[in-house]
C-alpha positions in Angstrom: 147.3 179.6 38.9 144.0 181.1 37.1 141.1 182.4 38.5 138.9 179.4 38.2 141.4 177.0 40.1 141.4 179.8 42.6 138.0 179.7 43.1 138.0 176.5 43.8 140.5 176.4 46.7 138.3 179.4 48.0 134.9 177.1 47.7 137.4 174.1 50.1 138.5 176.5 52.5 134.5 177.7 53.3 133.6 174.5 52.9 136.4 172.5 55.2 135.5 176.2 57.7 131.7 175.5 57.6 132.5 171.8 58.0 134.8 172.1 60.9 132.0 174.0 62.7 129.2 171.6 62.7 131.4 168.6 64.0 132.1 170.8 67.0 130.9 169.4 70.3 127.9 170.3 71.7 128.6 172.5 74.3 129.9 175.0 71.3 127.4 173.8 69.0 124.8 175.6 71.2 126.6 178.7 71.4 126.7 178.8 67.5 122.7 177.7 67.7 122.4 180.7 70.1 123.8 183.3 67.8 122.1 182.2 64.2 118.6 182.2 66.4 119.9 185.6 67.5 120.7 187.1 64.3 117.7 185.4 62.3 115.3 186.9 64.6 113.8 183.8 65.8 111.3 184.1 69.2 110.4 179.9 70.0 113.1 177.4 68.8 111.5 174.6 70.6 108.7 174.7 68.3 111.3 175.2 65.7 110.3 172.1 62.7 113.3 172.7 60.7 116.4 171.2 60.0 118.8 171.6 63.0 122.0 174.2 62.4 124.5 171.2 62.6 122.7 169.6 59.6 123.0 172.3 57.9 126.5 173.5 58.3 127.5 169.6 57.3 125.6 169.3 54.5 127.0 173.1 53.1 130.5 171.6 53.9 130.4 168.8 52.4 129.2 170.3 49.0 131.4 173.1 49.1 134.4 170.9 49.7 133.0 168.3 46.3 132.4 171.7 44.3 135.4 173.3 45.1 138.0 170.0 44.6 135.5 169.3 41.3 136.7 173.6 40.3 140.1 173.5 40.9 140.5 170.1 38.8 142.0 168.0 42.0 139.3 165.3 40.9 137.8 164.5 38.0 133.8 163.1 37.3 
């Protein structure tokens, strides 16, 4: 196995991992809101205009999951 192919299963696993974590429900969903509002140093969410956390962390998965099957040559464009 060379490098590049491992990359590529390391770009799955964060993406399945990122993934996996914003399809959780929502009770855990706003314990995972609570600590990126937390650490980002935001005062007012409500007020908040951007795209919610869940969003983002399915999006992320999703691309890192294409990027890293498209790296480690499991499918082909």
């Amino acid at each position: 196995m060379d490098k590049l192919q491992l990359y590529g299963y390391v770009a799955c696993a964060a993406g399945a991992a990122a993934l996996i974590t914003g399809l959780l429900p929502q009770d855990k969903m706003d314990n995972v809101r609570a600590f990126m509002h937390k650490h980002l140093g935001q005062k007012d969410a409500k007020n908040d205009e951007r795209v919610s956390p869940r969003l983002q962390l399915i999006v992320f998965g999703a691309f890192f999951i294409f990027i890293g099957l498209v790296i480690s040559g499991l499918i082909r464009l």
